[in-house]
GUDOZA-913877 format. One record per residue: residue number from 1; residue in three letters; x, y, z of N, C-alpha, C in turn. Coordinates in pm, whole numbers. Example, Ala and Ser with C-alpha at 12.3 -4.5 7.8 and 13.67 -1.06 7.14 Angstrom:
BEGIN
     i    aa     n_c1     n_c2     n_c3    ca_c1    ca_c2    ca_c3     c_c1     c_c2     c_c3
     1   ALA     1319     -569      780     1230     -450      780     1320     -330      780
     2   SER     1285     -225      708     1367     -106      714     1290        3      787
END
This chain:
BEGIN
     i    aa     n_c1     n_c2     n_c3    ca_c1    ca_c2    ca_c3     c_c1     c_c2     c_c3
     1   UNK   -11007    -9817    -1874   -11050    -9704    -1956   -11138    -9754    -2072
     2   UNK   -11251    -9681    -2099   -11309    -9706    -2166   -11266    -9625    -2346
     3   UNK   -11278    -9750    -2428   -11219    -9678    -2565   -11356    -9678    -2671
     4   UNK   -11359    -9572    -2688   -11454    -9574    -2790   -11463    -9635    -2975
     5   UNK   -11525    -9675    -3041   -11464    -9696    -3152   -11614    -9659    -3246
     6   UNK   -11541    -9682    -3361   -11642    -9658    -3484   -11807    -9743    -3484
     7   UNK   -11793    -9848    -3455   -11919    -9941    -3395   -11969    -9861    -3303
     8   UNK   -11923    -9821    -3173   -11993    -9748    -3075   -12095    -9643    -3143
     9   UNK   -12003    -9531    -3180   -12013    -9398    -3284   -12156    -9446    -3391
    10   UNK   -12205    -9544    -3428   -12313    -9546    -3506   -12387    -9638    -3467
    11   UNK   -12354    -9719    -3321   -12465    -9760    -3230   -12556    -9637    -3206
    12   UNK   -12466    -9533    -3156   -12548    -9384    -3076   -12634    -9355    -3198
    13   UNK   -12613    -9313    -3337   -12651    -9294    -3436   -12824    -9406    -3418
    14   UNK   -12771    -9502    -3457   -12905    -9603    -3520   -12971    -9628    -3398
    15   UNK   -12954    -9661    -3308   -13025    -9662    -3168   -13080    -9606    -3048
    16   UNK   -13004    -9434    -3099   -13054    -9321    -3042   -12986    -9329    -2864
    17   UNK   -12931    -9432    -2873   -12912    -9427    -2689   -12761    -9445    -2698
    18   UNK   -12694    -9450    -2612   -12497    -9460    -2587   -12559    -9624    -2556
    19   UNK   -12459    -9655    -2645   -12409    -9808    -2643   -12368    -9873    -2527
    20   UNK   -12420    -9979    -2458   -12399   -10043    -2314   -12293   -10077    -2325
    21   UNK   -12254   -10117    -2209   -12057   -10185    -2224   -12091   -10337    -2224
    22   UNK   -11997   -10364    -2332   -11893   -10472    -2397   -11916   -10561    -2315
    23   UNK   -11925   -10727    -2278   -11887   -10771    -2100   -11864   -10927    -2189
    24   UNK   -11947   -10964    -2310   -11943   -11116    -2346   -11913   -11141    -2496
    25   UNK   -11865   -11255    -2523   -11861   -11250    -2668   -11963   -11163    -2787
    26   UNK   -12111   -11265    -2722   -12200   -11189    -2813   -12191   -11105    -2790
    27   UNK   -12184   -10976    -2716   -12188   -10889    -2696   -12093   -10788    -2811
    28   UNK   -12001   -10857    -2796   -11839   -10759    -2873   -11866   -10860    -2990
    29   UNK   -11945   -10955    -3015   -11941   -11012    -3186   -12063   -10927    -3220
    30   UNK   -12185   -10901    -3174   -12274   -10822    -3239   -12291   -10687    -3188
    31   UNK   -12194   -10626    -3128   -12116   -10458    -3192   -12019   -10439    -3304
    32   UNK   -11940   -10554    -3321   -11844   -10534    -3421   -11927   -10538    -3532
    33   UNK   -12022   -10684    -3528   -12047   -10679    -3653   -12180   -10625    -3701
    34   UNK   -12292   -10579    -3634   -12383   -10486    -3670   -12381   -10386    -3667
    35   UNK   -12245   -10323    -3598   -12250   -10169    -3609   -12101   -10100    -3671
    36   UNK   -12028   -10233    -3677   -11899   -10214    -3739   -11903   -10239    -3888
    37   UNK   -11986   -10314    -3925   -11982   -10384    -4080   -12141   -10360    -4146
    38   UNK   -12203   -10385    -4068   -12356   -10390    -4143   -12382   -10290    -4168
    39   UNK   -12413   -10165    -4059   -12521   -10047    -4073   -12489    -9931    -4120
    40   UNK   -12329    -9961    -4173   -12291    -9836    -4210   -12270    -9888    -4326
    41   UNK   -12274    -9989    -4391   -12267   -10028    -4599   -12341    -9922    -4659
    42   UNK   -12239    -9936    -4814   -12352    -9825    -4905   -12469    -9918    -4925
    43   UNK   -12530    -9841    -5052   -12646    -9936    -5112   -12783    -9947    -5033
    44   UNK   -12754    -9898    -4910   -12909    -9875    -4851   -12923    -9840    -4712
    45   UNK   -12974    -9694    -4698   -12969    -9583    -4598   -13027    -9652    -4459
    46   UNK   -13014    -9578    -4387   -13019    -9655    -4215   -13141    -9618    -4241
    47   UNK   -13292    -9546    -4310   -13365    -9519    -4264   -13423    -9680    -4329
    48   UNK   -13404    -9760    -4438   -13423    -9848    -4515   -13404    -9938    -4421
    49   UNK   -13257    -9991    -4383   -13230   -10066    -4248   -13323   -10062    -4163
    50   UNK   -13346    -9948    -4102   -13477    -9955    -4004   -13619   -10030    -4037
    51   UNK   -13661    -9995    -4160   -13807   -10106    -4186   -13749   -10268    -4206
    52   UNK   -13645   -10307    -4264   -13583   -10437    -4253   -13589   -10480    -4128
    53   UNK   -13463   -10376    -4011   -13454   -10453    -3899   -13609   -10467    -3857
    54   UNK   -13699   -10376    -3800   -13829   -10406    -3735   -13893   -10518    -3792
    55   UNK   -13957   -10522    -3884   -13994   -10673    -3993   -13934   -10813    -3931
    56   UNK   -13786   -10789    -3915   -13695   -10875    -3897   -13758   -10946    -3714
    57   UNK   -13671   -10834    -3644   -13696   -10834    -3465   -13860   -10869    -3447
    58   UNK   -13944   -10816    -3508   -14084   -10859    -3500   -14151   -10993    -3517
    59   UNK   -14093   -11007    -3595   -14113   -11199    -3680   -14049   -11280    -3601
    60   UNK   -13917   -11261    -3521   -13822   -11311    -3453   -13888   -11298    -3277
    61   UNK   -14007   -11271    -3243   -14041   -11231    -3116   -13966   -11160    -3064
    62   UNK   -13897   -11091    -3073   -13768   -11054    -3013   -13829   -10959    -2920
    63   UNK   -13860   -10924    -2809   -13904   -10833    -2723   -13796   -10700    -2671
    64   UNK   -13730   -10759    -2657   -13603   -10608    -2653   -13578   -10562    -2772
    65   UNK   -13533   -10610    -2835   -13510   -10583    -2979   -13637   -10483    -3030
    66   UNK   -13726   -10535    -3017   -13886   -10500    -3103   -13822   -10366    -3034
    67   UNK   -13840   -10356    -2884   -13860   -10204    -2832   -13764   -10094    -2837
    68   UNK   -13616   -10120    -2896   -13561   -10079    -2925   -13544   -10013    -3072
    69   UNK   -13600   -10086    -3120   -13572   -10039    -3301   -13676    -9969    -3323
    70   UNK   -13800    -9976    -3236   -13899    -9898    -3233   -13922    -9789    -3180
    71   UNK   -13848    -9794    -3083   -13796    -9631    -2987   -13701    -9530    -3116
    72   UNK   -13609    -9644    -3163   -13479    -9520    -3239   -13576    -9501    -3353
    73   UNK   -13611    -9564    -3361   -13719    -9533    -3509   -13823    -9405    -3514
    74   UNK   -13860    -9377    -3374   -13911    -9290    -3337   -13805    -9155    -3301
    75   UNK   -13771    -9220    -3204   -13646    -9047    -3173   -13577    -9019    -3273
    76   UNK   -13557    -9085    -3377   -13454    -9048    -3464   -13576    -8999    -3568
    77   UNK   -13657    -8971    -3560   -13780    -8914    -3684   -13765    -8974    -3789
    78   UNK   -13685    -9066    -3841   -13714    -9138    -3969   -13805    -9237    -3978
    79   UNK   -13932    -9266    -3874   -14062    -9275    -3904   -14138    -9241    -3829
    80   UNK   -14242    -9159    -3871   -14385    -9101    -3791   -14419    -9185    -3723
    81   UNK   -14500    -9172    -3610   -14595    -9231    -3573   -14665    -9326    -3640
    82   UNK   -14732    -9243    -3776   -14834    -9309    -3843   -14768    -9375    -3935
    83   UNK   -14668    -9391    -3981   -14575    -9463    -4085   -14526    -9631    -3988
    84   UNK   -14495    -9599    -3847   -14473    -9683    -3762   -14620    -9794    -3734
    85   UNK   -14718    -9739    -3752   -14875    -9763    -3711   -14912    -9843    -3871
    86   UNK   -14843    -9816    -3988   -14888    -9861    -4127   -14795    -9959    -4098
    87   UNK   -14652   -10005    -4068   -14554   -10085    -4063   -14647   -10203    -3997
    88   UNK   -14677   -10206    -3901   -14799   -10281    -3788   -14878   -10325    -3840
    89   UNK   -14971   -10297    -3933   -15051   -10349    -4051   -15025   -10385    -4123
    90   UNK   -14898   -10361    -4237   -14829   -10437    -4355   -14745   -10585    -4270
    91   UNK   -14766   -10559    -4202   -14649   -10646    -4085   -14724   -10810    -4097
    92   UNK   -14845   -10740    -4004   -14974   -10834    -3966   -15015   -10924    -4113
    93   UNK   -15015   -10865    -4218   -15058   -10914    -4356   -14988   -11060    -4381
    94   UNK   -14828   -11016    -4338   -14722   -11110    -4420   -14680   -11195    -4320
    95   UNK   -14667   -11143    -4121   -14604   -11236    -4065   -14729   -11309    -3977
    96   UNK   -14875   -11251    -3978   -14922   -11278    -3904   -14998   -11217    -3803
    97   UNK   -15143   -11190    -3712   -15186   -11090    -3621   -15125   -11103    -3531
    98   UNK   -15076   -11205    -3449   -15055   -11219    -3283   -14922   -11187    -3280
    99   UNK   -14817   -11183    -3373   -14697   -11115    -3382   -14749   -10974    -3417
   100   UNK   -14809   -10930    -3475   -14828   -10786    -3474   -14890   -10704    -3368
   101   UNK   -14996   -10806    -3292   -15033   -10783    -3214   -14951   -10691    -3069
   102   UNK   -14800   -10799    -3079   -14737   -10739    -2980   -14652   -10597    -3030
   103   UNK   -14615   -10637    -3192   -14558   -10508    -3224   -14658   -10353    -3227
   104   UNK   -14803   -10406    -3215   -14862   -10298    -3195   -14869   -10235    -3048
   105   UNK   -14879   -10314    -2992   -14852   -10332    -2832   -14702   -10181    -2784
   106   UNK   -14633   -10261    -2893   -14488   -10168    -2875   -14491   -10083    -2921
   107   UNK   -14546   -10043    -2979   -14559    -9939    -3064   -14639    -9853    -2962
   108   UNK   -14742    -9844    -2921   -14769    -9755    -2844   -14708    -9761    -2687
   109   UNK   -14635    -9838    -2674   -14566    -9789    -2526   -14409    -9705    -2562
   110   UNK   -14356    -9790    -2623   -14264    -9651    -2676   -14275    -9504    -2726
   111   UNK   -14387    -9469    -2812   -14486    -9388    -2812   -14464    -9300    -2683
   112   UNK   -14505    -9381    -2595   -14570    -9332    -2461   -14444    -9278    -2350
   113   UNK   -14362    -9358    -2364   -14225    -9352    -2307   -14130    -9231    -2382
   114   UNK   -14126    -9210    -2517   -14060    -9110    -2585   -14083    -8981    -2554
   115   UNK   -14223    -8969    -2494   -14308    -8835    -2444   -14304    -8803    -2312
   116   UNK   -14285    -8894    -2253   -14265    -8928    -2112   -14125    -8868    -2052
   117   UNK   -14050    -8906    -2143   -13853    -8879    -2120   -13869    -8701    -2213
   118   UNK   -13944    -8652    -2251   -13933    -8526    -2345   -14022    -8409    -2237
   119   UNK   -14087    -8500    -2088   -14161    -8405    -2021   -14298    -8374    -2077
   120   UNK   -14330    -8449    -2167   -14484    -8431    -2249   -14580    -8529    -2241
   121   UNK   -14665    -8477    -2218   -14827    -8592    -2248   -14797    -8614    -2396
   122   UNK   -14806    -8763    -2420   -14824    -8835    -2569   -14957    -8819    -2595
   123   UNK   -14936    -8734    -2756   -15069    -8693    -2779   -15130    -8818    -2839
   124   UNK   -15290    -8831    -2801   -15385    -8919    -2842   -15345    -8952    -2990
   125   UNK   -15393    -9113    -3019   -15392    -9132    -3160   -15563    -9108    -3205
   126   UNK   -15514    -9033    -3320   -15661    -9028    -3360   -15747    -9156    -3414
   127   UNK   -15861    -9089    -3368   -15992    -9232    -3402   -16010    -9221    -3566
   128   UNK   -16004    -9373    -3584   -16036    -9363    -3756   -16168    -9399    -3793
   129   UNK   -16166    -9330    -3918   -16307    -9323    -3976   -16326    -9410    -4043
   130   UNK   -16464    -9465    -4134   -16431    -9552    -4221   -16395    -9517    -4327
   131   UNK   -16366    -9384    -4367   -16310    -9349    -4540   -16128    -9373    -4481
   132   UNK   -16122    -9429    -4367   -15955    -9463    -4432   -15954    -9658    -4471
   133   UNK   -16066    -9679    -4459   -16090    -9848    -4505   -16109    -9822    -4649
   134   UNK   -16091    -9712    -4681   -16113    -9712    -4866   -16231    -9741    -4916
   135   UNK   -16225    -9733    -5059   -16352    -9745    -5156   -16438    -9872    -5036
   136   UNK   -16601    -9809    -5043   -16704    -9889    -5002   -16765    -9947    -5092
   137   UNK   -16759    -9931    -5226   -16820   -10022    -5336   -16708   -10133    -5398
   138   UNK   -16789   -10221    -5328   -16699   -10379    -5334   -16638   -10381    -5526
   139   UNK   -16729   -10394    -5588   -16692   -10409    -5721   -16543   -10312    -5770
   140   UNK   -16571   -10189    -5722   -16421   -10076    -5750   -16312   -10177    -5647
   141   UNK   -16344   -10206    -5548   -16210   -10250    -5469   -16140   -10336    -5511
   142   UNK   -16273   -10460    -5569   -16177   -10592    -5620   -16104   -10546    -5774
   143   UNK   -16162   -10463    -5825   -16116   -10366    -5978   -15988   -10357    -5900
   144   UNK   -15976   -10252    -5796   -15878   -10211    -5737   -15718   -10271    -5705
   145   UNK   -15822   -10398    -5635   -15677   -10515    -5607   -15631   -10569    -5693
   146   UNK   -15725   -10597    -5795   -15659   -10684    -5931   -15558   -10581    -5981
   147   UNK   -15570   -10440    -6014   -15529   -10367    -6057   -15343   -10348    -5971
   148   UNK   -15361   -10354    -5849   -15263   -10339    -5729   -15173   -10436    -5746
   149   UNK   -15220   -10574    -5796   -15161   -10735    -5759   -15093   -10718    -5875
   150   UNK   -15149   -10707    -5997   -15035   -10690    -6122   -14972   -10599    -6106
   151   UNK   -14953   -10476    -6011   -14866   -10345    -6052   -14726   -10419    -5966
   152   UNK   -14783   -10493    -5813   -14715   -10476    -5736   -14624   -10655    -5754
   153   UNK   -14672   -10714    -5797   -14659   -10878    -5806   -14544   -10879    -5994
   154   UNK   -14610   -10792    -6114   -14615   -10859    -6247   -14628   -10934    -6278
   155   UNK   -14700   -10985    -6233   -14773   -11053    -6281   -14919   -11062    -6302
   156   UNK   -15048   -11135    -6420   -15188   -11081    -6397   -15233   -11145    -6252
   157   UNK   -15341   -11135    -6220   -15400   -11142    -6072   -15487   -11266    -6085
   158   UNK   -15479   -11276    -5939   -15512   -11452    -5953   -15637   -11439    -5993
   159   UNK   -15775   -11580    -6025   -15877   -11574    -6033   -15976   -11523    -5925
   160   UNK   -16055   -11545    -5915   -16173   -11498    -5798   -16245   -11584    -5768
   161   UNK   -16192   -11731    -5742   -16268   -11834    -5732   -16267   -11929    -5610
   162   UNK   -16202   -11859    -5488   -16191   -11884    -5378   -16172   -11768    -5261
   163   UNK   -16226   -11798    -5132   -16220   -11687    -5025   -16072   -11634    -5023
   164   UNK   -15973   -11721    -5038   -15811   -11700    -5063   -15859   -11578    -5090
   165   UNK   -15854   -11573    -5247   -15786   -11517    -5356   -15877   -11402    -5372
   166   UNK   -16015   -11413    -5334   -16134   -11318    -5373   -16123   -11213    -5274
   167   UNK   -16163   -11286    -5103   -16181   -11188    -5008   -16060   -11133    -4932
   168   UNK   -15942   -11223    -4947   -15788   -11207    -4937   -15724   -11102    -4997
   169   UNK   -15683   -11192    -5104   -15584   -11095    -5172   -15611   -10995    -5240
   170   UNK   -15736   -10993    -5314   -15807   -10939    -5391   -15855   -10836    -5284
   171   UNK   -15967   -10821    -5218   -16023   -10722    -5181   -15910   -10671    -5031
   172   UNK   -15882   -10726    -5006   -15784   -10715    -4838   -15620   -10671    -4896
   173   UNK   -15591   -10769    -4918   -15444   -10725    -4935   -15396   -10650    -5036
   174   UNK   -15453   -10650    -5142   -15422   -10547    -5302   -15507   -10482    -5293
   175   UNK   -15681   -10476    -5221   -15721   -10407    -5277   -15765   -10287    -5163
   176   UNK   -15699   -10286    -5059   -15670   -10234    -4936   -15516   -10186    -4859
   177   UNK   -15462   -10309    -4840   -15376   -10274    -4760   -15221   -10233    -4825
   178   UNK   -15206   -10269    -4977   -15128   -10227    -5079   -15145   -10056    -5113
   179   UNK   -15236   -10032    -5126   -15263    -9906    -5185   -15288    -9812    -5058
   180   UNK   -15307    -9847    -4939   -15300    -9720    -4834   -15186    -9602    -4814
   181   UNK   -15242    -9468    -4816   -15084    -9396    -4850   -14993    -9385    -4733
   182   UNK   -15057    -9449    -4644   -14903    -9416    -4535   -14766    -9436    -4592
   183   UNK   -14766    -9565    -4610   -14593    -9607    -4683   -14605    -9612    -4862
   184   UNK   -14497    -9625    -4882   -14460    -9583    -5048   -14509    -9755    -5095
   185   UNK   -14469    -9798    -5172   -14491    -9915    -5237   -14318    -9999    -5266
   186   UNK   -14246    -9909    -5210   -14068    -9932    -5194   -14070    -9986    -5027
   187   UNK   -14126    -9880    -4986   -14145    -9928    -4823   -14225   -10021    -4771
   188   UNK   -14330   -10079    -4855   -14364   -10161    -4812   -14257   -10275    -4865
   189   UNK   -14229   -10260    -4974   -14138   -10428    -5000   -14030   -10443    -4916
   190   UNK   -13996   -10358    -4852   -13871   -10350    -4725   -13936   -10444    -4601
   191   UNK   -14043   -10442    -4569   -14137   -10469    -4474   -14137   -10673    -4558
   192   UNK   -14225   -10639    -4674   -14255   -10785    -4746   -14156   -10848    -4720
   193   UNK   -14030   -10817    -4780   -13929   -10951    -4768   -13867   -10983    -4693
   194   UNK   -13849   -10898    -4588   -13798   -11014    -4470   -13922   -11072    -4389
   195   UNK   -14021   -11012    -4442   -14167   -11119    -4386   -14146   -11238    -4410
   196   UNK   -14154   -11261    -4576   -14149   -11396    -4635   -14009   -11473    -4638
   197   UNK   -13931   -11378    -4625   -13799   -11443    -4558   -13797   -11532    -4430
   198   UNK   -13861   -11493    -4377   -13897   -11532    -4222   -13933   -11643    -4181
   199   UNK   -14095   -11639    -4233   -14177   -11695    -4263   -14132   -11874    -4352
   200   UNK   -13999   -11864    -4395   -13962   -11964    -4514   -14068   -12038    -4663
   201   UNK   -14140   -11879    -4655   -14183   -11904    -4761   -14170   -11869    -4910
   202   UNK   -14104   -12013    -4991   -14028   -11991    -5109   -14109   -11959    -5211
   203   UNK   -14248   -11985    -5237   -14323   -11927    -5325   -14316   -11791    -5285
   204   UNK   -14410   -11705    -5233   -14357   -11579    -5185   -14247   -11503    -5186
   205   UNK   -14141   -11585    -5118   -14018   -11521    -5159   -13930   -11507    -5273
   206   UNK   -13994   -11618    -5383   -13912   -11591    -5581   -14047   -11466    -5573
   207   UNK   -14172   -11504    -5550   -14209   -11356    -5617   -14239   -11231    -5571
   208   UNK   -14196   -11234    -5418   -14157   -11077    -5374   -14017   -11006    -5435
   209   UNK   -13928   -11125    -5412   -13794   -11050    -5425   -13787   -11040    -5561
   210   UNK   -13864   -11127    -5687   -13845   -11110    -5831   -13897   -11019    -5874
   211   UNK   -14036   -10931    -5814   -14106   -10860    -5827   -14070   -10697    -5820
   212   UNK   -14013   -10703    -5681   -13944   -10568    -5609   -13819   -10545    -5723
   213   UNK   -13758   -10658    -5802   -13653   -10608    -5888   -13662   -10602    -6038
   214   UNK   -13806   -10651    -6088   -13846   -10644    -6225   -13924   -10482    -6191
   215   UNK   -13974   -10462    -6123   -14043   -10354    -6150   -13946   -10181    -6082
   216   UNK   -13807   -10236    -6054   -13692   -10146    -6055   -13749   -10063    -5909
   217   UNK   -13824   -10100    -5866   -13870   -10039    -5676   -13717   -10083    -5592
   218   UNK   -13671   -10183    -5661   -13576   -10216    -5561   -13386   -10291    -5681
   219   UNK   -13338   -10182    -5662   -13217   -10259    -5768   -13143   -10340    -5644
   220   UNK   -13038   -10429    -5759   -13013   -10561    -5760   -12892   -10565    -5641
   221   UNK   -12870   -10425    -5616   -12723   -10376    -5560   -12834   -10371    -5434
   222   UNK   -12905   -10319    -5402   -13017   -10295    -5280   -13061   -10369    -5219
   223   UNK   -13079   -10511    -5323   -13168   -10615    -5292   -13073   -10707    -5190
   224   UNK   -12933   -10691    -5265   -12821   -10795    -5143   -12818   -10716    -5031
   225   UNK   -12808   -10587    -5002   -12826   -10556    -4895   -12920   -10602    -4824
   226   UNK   -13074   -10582    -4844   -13175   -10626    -4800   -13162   -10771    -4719
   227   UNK   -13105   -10903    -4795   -13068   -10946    -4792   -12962   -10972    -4679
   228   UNK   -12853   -10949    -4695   -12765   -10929    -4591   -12795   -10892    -4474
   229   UNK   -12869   -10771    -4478   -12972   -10709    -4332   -13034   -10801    -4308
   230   UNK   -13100   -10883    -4352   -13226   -10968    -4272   -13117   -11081    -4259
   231   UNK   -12978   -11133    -4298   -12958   -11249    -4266   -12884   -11213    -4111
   232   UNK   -12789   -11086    -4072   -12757   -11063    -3974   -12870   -11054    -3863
   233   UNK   -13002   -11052    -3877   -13041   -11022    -3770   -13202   -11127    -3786
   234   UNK   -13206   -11198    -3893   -13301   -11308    -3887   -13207   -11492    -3922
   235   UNK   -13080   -11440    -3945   -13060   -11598    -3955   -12967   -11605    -4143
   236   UNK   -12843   -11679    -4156   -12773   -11643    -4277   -12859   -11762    -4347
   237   UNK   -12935   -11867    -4262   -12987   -11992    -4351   -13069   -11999    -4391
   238   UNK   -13201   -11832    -4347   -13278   -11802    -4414   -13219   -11735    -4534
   239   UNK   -13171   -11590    -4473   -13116   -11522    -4588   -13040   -11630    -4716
   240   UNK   -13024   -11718    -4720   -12973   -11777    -4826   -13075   -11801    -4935
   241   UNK   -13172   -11858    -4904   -13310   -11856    -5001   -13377   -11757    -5059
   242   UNK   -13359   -11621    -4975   -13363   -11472    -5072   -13240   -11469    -5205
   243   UNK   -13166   -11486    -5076   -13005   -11491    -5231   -13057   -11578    -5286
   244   UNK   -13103   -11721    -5339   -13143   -11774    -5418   -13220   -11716    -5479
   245   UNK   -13312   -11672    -5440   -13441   -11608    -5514   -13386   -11477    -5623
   246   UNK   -13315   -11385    -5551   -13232   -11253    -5607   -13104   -11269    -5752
   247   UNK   -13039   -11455    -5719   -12994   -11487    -5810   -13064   -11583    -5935
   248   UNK   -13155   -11617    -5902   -13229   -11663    -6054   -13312   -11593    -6112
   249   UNK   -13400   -11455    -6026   -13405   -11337    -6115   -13316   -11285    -6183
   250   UNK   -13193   -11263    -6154   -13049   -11216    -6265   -13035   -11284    -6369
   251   UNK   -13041   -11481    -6306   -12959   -11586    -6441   -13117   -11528    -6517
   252   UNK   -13194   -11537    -6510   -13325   -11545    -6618   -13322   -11411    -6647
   253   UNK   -13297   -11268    -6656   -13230   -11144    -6701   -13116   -11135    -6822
   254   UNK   -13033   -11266    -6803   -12918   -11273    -6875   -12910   -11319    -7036
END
């Protein structure tokens, strides 16, 4: 006989599908403990979980995974299409193209499959124009990013004295892909830190995670979650270097 339990009950929830049966350790260690302990904590909503886990499964190649968190992400409407399509681009920034590459990949076959199981043609994505590449006068953009890099970093913005920093961060990443309105500037740092979590990069990661909590986008109670989420499903020996990062923003607070 099959027994149902509380893990099952918010597998169906976060994954949109009935939970497969039980058969191996891992199996019954990561139901108990991602759906028994993790996804139901306070401090930060399953729709929050969802941009963590994807970030996470994406960086991790994870190919089932990717297509799964990207399907419930979809059937469960707690992200659009086009919010899913901005995730893919903030993604690409922090972990890389050829990993995004495939999450873009997934992204439109689940897409395609969600419409498919609903009896519907998946409607076309629309063709973009260039007014969603933003301001065309270079001088406003790099204004722009400098402006973006201190709101979003606090810190002032680097110099302009290399392709890095000029045609990078400056005009591309702050002065573009920061300020696009698909996602909030909360949702993207959900996305950022388990990038640079990932990634094991410790510069990045004191000043994403110091950043997201000086500028109150992300409190301190949120941030261990964050945390915790990316260590269950990217690794506890990464997640430890966020907790580092999350605890010497506090001691230097004190």
């Amino acid at each position: 006989m099959t027994v149902n339990t509380p893990a099952d009950d918010l597998y169906r929830l976060v994954m949109t599908v009935e939970p497969p049966a039980v058969e191996t350790p891992f199996e019954a260690a990561s139901r108990r403990f991602l759906f028994g302990e993790i996804w139901g904590r306070p401090d930060l909503g399953i729709r929050d979980r969802r941009l963590v886990s994807l970030a996470c499964v994406a960086a991790a190649d994870a190919a089932t995974p990717i297509a799964g968190h990207v399907y419930a992400a979809l059937r469960s409407g707690d992200l659009t299409i086009e919010q899913l399509n901005e995730v893919t681009l903030h993604f690409a920034v922090y972990c890389g193209w050829p990993k995004a590459s495939f999450l873009e990949q997934t992204v439109r076959a689940q897409w395609q499959r969600l419409h498919e199981e609903r009896g519907q043609e998946a409607p076309a994505w629309p063709t973009l124009t260039a007014e969603d590449l933003g301001p065309e006068d270079r001088a406003e953009r790099i204004r722009g990013g400098q402006e973006e890099f201190r709101s979003v970093n606090v810190i002032p913005a680097p110099p302009s004295d290399s392709p890095y920093f000029y045609a990078g961060i400056l005009n591309f990443v702050f002065g573009h892909v920061w300020r696009r309105p698909g996602l909030s500037r909360r949702e993207r740092r959900l996305v950022t830190i388990p990038c640079v979590g990932a990634s094991d990069a410790v510069g990045p990661i004191f000043s994403h995670v110091g950043s997201a909590l000086e500028s109150g986008d992300v409190s301190y109670e949120e941030m261990q979650e964050i945390i915790l989420h990316f260590s269950a499903y990217y690794g506890f020996a990464k997640g430890e270097v966020l907790h580092d990062a999350a605890r010497h923003w506090r001691a230097g607070r004190s």
